[in-house]
C-alpha positions in Angstrom: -54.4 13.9 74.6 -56.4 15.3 71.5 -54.5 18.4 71.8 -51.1 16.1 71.9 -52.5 14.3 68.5 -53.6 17.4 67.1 -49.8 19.4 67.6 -48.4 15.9 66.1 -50.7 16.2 63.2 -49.7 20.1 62.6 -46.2 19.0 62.9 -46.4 16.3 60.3 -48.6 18.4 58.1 -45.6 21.4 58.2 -42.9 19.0 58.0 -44.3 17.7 54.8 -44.9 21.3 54.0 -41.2 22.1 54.3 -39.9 18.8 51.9 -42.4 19.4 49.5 -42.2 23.2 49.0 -37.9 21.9 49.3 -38.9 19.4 46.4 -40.8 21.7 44.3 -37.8 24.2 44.5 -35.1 21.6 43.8 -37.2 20.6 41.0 -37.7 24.2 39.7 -34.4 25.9 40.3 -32.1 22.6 40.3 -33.0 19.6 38.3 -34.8 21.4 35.6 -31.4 23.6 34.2 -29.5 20.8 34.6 -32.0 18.4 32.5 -32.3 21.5 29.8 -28.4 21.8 30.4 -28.0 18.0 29.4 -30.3 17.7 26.5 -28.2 20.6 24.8 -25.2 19.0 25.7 -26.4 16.1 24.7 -26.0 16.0 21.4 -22.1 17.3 21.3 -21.2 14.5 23.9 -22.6 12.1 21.2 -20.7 13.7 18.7 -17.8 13.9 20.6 -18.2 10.3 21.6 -18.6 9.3 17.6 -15.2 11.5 17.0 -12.9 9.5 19.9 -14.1 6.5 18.5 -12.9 7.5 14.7 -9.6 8.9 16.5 -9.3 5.5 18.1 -9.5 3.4 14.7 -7.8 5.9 12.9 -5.2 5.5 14.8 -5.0 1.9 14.7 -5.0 2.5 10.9 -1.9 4.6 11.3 0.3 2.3 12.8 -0.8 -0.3 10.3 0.1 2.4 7.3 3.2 3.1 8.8 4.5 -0.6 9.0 3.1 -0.9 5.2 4.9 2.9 5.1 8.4 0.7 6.1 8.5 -2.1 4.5 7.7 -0.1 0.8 10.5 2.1 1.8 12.5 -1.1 2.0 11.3 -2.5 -1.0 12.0 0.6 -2.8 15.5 0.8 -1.9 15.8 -2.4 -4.2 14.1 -0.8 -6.6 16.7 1.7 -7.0 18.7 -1.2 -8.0 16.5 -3.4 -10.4 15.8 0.1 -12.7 18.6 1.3 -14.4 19.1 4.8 -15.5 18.7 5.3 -19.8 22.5 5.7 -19.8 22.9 2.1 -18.2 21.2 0.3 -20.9 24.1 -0.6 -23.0 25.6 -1.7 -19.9 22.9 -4.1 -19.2 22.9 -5.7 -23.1 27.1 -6.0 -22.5 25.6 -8.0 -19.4 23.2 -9.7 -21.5 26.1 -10.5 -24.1 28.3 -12.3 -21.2 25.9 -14.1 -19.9 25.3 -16.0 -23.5 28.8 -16.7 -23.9 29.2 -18.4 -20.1 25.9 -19.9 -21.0 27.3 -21.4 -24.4 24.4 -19.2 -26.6 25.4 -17.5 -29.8 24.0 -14.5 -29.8 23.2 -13.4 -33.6 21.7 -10.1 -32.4 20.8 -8.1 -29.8 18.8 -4.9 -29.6 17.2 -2.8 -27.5 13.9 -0.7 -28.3 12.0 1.5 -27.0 8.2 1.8 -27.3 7.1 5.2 -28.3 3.4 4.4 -27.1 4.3 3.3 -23.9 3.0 4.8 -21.1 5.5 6.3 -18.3 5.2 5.6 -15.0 5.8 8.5 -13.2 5.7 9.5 -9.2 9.5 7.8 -9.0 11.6 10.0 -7.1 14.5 9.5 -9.9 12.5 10.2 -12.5 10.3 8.9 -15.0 10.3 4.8 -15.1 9.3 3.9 -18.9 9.0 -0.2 -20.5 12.0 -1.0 -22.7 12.2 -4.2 -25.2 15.3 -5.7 -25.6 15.3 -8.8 -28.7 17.5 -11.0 -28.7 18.1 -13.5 -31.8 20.1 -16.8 -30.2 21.4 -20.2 -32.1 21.7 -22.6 -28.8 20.5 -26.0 -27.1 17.5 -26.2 -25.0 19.4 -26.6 -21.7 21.8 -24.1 -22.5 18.4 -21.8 -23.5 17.4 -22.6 -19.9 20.0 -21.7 -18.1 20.9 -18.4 -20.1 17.4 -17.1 -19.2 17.3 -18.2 -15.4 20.5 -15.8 -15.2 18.8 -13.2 -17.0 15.9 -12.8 -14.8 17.9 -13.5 -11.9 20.4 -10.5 -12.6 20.4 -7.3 -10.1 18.0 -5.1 -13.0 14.7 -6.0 -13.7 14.5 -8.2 -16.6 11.2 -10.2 -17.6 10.6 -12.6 -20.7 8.0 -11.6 -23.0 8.3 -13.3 -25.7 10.0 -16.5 -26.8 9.9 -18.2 -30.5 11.9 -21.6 -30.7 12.3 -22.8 -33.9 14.3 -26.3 -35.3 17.7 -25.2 -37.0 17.1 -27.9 -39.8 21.3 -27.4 -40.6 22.4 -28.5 -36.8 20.1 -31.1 -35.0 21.2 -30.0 -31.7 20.7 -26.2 -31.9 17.5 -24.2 -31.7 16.7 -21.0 -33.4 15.7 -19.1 -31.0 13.9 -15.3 -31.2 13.5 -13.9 -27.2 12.0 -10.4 -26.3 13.0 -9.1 -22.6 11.4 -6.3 -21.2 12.8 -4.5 -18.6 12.2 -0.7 -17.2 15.0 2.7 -17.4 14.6 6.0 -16.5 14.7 9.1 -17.8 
């Protein structure tokens, strides 16, 4: 029976022979590349990691610039509209002109001018955008004022008010001297 015990013993003592001389190979030849394998990888799967996460905001940030992309796009096709060319100019003062007579307003004079120290605007795909003055000297009412300028800035071209002087004609009770500076933008 000792004999019996003593083979069982020899037999444990080689079978745990055999997995730990397995183990200490695996350990040598298997999971030791691999763990130097994964600390040099290690790093470029952070860094890749870092990248897809830039790629995935980035591209949330490109469908956002697109849609802002569109709708400038759409706002600059009005654009084209509001800025008239330098040749259109005198066509926008005979605008100007009619307006005052449906509007009842005497217009005593009208001209344009351009400011030699203003600053262009450029990156328009027409050309060069530069600030125009137009002054306008009026004899009118209030109310008829009022509704000469709403049409003015409500006209197809870009026209702002600047400047306004209203003075008391001491001749006519009713009328106002009036002294009106519009800006609006040409190109060139």
């Amino acid at each position: 029976m000792m004999k019996l015990d003593f083979l069982k013993q020899k037999k444990i003592i080689i079978y745990l022979l055999i997995i730990i001389t397995v183990l200490a190979i695996d350990i040598l030849f298997i999971i030791k590349p691999q763990i130097l394998t994964i600390k040099k990888i290690s790093p470029e799967i952070n860094k890749l990691s870092a990248d897809l996460k830039a790629f995935e905001e980035d591209k949330k940030n490109l469908n956002q610039l697109k849609a802002s992309f569109e709708i400038l796009n759409k706002k600059s096709i009005g654009l084209d509209k509001r800025i008239i060319q330098e040749d259109e100019l005198l066509t926008l003062v005979e605008k100007i002109s009619k307006i005052g007579r449906e509007e009842d307003v005497k217009i005593i004079q009208i001209s344009p001018i351009e400011d030699p120290k203003a600053k262009k605007i450029s990156g328009y795909s027409k050309g060069d955008i530069y600030p125009v003055m137009i002054n306008i000297y009026i004899h009118s009412g209030y109310h008829q004022l009022g509704r000469f300028i709403n049409k003015l800035e409500n006209l197809d071209q870009f026209l702002k008010v600047l400047f306004i002087d209203i003075k008391f004609d001491k001749q006519l009770y009713t009328t106002q001297v009036v002294h009106l500076t519009l800006g609006a933008f040409i190109v060139k």
